[in-house]
C-alpha positions in Angstrom: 108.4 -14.4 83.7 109.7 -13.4 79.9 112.4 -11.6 80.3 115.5 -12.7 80.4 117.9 -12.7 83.8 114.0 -12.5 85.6 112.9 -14.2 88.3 109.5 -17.1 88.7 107.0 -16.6 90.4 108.8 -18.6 93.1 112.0 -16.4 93.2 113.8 -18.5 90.8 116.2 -17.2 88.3 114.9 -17.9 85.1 117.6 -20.4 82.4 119.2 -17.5 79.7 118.6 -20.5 77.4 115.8 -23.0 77.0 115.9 -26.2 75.1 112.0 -26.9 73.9 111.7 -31.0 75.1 109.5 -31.3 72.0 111.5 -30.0 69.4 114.7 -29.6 70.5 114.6 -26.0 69.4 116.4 -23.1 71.7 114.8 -19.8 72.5 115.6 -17.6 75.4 112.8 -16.9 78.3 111.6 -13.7 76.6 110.6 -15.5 73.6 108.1 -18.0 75.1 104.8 -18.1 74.3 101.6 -18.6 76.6 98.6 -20.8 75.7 95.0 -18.7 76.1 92.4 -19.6 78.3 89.4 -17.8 77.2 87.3 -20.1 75.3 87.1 -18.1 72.3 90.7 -18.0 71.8 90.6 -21.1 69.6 92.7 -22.6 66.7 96.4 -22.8 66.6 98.4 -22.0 63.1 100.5 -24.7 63.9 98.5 -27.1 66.0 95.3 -26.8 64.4 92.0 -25.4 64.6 91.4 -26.6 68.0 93.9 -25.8 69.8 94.4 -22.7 72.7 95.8 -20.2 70.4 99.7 -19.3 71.6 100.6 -15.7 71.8 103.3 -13.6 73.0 101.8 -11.3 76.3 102.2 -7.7 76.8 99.8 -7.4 79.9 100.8 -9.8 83.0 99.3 -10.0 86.7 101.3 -8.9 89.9 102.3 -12.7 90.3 104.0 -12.9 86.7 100.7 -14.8 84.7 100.0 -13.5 81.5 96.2 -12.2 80.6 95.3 -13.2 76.7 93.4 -10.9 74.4 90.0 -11.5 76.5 91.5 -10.9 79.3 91.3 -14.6 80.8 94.4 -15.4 83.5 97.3 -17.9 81.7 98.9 -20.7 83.6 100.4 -22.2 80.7 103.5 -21.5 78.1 104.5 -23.6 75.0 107.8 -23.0 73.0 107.8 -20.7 70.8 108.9 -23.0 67.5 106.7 -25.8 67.4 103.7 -24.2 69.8 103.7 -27.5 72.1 103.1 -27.0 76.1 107.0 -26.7 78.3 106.5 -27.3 82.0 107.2 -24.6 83.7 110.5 -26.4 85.5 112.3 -26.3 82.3 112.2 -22.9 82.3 114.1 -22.5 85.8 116.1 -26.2 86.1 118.8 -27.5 83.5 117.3 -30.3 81.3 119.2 -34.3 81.1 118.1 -35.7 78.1 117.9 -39.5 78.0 116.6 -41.7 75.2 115.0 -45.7 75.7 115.0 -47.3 72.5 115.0 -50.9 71.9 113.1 -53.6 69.5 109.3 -54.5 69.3 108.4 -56.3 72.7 111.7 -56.2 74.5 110.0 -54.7 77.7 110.8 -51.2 76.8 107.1 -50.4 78.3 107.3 -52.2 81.4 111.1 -50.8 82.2 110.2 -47.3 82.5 106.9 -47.6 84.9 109.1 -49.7 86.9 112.0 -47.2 87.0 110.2 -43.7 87.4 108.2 -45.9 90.2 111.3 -47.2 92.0 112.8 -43.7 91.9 110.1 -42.0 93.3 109.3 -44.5 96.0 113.3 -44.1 96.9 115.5 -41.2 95.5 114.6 -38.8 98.2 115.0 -41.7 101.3 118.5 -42.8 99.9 119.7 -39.5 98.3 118.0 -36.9 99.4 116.9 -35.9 95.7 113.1 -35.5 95.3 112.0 -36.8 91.8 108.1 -36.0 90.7 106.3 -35.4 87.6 107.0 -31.8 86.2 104.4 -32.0 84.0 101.1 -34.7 84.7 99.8 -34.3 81.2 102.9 -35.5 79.6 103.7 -38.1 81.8 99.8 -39.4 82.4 100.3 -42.7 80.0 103.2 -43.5 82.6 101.5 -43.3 85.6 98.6 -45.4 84.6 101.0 -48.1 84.0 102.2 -47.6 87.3 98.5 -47.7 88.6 98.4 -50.8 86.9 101.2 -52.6 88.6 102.2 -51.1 91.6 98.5 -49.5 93.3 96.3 -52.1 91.5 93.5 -52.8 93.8 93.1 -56.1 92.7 96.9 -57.6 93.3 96.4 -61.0 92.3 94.5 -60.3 88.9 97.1 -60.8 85.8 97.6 -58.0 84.1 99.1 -56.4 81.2 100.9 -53.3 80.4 99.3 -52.6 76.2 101.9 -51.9 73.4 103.4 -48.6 72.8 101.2 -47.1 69.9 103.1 -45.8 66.8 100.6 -43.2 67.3 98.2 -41.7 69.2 97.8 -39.8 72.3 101.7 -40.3 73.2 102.4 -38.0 69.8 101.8 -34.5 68.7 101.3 -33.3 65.5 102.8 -30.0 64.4 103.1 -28.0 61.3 106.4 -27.4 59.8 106.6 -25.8 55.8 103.3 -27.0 55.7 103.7 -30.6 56.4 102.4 -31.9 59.8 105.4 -33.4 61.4 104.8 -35.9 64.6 106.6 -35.0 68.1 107.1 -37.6 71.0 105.7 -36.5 74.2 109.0 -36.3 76.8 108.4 -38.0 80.5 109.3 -35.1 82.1 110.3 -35.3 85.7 111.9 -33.1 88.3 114.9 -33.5 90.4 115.5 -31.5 93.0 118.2 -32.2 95.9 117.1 -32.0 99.8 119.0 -31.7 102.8 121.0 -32.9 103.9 122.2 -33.2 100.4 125.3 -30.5 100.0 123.7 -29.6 96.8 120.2 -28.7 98.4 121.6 -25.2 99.0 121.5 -24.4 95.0 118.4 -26.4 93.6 119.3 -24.6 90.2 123.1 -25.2 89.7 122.2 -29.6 90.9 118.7 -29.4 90.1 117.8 -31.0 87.0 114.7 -31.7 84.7 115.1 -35.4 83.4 113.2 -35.9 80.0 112.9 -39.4 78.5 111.9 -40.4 75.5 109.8 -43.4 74.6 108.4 -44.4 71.5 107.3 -47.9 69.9 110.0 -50.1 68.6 108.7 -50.4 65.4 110.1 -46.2 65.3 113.3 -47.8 64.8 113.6 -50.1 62.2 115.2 -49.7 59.0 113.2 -46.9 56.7 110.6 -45.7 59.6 112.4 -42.3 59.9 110.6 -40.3 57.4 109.8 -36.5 56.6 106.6 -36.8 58.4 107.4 -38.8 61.3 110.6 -37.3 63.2 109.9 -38.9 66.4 113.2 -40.2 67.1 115.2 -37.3 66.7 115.9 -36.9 70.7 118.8 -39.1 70.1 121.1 -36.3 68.8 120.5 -34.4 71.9 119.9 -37.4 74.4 123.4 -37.0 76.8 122.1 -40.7 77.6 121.1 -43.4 75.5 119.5 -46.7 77.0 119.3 -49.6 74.7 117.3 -52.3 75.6 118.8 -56.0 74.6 116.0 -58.7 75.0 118.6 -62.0 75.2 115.4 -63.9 74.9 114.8 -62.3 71.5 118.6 -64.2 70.5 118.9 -67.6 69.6 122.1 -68.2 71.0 121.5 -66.5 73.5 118.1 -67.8 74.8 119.3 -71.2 74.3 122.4 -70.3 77.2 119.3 -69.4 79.2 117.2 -72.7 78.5 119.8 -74.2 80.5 118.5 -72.9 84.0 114.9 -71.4 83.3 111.5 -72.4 82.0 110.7 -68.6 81.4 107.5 -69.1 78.7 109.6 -66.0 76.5 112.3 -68.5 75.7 109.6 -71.2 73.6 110.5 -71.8 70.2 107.1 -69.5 69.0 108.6 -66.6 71.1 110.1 -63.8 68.9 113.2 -63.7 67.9 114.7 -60.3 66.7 118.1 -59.1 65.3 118.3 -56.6 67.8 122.4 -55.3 66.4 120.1 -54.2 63.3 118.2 -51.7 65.9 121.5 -50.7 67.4 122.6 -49.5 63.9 120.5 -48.0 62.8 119.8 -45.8 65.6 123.7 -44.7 64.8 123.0 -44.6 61.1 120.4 -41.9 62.5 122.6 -40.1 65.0 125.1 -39.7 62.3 123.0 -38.2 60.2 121.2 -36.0 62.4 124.7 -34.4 63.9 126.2 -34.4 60.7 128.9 -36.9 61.8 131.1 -39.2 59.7 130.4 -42.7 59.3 133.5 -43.5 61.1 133.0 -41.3 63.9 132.0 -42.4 67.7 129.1 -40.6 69.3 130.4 -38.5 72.6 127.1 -39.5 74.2 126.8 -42.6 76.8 125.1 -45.8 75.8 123.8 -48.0 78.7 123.0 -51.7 77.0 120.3 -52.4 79.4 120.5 -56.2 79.1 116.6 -56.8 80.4 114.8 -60.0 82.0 118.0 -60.7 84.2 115.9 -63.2 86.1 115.7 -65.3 83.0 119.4 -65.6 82.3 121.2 -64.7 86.4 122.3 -68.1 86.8 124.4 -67.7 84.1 126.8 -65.1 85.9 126.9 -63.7 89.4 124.1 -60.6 89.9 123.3 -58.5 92.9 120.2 -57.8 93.8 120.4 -55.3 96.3 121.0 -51.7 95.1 124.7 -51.5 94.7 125.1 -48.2 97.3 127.0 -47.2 100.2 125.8 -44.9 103.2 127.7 -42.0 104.1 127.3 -38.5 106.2 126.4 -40.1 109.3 124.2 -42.5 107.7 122.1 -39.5 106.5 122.9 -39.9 102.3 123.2 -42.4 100.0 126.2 -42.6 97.1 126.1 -45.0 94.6 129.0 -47.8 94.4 130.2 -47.0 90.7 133.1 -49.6 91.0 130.8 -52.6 91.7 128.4 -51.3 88.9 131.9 -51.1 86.7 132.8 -54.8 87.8 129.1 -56.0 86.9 128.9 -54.3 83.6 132.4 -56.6 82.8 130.9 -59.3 83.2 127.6 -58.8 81.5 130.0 -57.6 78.4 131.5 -60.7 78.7 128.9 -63.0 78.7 127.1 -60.9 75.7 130.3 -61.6 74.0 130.2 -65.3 74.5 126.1 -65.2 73.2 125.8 -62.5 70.9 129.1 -60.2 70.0 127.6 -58.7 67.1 126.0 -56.3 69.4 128.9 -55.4 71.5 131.1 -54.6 68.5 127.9 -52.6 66.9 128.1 -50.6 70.5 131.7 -50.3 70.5 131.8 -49.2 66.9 128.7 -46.3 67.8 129.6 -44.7 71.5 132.8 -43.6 72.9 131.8 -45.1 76.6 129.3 -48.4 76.7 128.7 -49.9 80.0 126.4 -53.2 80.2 123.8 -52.9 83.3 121.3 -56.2 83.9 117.9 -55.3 84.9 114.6 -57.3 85.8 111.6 -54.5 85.5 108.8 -57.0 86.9 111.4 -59.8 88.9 110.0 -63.0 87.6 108.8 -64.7 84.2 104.9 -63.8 83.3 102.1 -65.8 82.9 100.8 -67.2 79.5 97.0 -66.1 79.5 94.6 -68.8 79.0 92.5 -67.5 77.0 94.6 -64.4 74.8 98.1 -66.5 75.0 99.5 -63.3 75.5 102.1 -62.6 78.1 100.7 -61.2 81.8 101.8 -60.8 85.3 100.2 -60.5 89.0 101.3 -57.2 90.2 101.4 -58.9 93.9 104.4 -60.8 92.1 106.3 -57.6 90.6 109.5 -57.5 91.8 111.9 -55.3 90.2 115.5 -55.4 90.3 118.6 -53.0 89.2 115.4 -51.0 87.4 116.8 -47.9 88.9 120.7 -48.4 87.9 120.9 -47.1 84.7 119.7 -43.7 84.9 121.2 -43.5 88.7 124.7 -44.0 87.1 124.1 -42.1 84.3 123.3 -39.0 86.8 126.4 -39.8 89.0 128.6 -40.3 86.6 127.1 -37.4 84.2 125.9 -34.3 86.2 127.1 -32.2 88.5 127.2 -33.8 91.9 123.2 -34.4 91.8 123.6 -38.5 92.7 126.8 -38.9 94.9 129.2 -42.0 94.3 131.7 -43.6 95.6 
């Protein structure tokens, strides 16, 4: 299970070279540390005193788990830098790195329960991929959001998803040169391709383990990157980047929507944001962390996920269905990158007319921007009564395009995993 060139426990071959999803730190497979079991074996050097001490095995069972100093069976390994837990599929699949970052309340929480929940209701029926969590403990916040809206028992009760915490549960603390330094926990997820898929014959080479980062908003406004909080460095490594625009967060752009909708997010006490401030600062912060010149375009991909489409669609023609063709005698999916193309025109276009300082901040940051309208819920909330906060019925939730963005960003960006057309 350590050694490099060795096989899992399910035949396998093991990555030569890791990436940690915590820290961004490469080691190879012979490095990695396990996480004792025995109940004694507490208190971490670099996760505290009560954490599973890590170690490095020497004794193993037939079946490849490690035995700690008490002789209590492992099931668990951590990275070898920072100490924190690595599901065990990043040791076997190649890892896509994708970072969601937007402003405070731009539906950044609701967009990826609605995604992950739309992919795994659909990816294997359409494309034959299988998508499931690779690791429950990270991904546990997610799910319960998904609880929430999609399996709620009670459909018709409003509900709402609570604010991403600036800390918490959904961040580790770790010590680095004797400072504790706060890690994101990654959504980590698993993608595997199934026949009839042509890639279902080499899980490893068009397998890949998705990780997607998610933090609070307020993570990315000016000053908030400090020594002790490095929770946004996943954009230097993220291939993908998906920025969340709120139009009704924009005066001129909420007042183009006014025109056609009575959406209770486009009031005059509704927040209003400058949202190109975000967007440049989270290049300020790229630039910085890859060492790049001011000048210099990022090679990564930024998606502008323009969110709340069912606020502003009557303001330019939008699909609703997934934009897909069949193929393979109606056996696989492949999805129709031309009509994604011609939509993201048209959202650029309209984002010019309403609020170009963020298009020229995105053409000024990424070498390839494409504009992709989403709906995570399908309709405008409620106002509560009683809080006058913002809730939905989950019997309502409808979402649209939520799955778009990250299906085009693995068409167009791995190796045949999503077909297109």
């Amino acid at each position: 299970m350590v050694a490099a060139g060795a096989k899992a426990t399910n035949g396998t071959a093991l990555l030569a070279k890791i990436t940690c999803p915590n820290c961004w730190e490469p080691f190879a497979p012979a490095q990695t540390v396990w996480i004792s079991s025995h109940p004694d074996l507490i208190g971490d050097p670099l996760l505290g005193p009560d954490e599973p001490l890590r170690f490095l095995p020497t004794r193993f069972r037939p079946n490849g788990d490690a035995l700690d100093a008490r002789g209590q069976v492992c099931h668990r390994i951590a990275c070898p830098r920072c100490h924190l837990p690595v599901a065990r599929a990043c040791l076997e699949i190649p890892p896509f790195f994708a970072s969601v970052i937007g402003a405070p309340a731009c539906g950044k929480s609701y967009f990826p329960a609605g995604m992950t929940w739309e992919l795994k209701r659909t990816l294997h029926q359409q494309f034959s991929v299988s998508f499931v969590d690779a690791d429950t403990e990270s991904n546990a916040h997610l799910n319960s959001y998904q609880e929430l809206l999609f399996q709620n028992a009670r459909p018709d009760q409003l509900v709402a998803i609570p604010k991403t915490p600036l800390a918490g549960d959904l961040y580790r603390g770790v010590l680095v040169d004797g400072h504790v330094v706060n890690r994101p926990r990654p959504l980590l997820f698993a993608l595997h391709p199934q026949p009839p898929h042509p890639g279902s014959v080499d899980p490893q080479k068009f397998g890949r383990v998705l990780c997607l980062y998610d933090n609070a908003g307020e993570h990315f406004l000016p000053g908030q990157d400090t020594t002790g909080t490095q929770v946004t460095q996943h954009l230097a490594k993220s291939r993908v980047i998906l920025f969340l625009f709120d139009p009704t967060q924009d005066h001129r752009f909420r007042e183009l929507c006014r025109r056609g909708s009575n959406d209770p997010q486009l009031t005059e006490s509704a927040r209003v944001g400058q949202q190109d401030t975000i967007l440049n600062e989270m290049a300020l912060r790229i630039r910085r962390y890859r060492g790049l010149a001011q000048s210099a375009k990022h090679d990564a991909h930024l998606v502008i996920v323009v969110t709340k489409s069912d606020t502003w669609s009557h303001l330019v023609d939008l699909p609703r269905s997934l934009p897909c063709q069949t193929r393979h005698n109606n056996q696989l999916t492949s999805l129709d990158i031309s009509q994604i193309d011609d939509v993201s025109k048209r959202v650029r276009e309209l984002m010019l007319q309403a609020c170009p300082q963020v298009v020229n901040a995105a053409d000024a940051f990424a070498t390839e921007v494409i504009f992709i309208p989403v709906s995570a819920v399908g309709g405008s909330p409620t106002v509560d009564s009683q809080t006058r906060s913002l809730v939905v019925r989950p019997s309502d939730i409808r979402p649209c395009w939520v799955t778009v963005p990250i299906l085009y960003a693995l068409s167009r960006w791995t190796n045949g995993l999503i077909g297109q057309v």
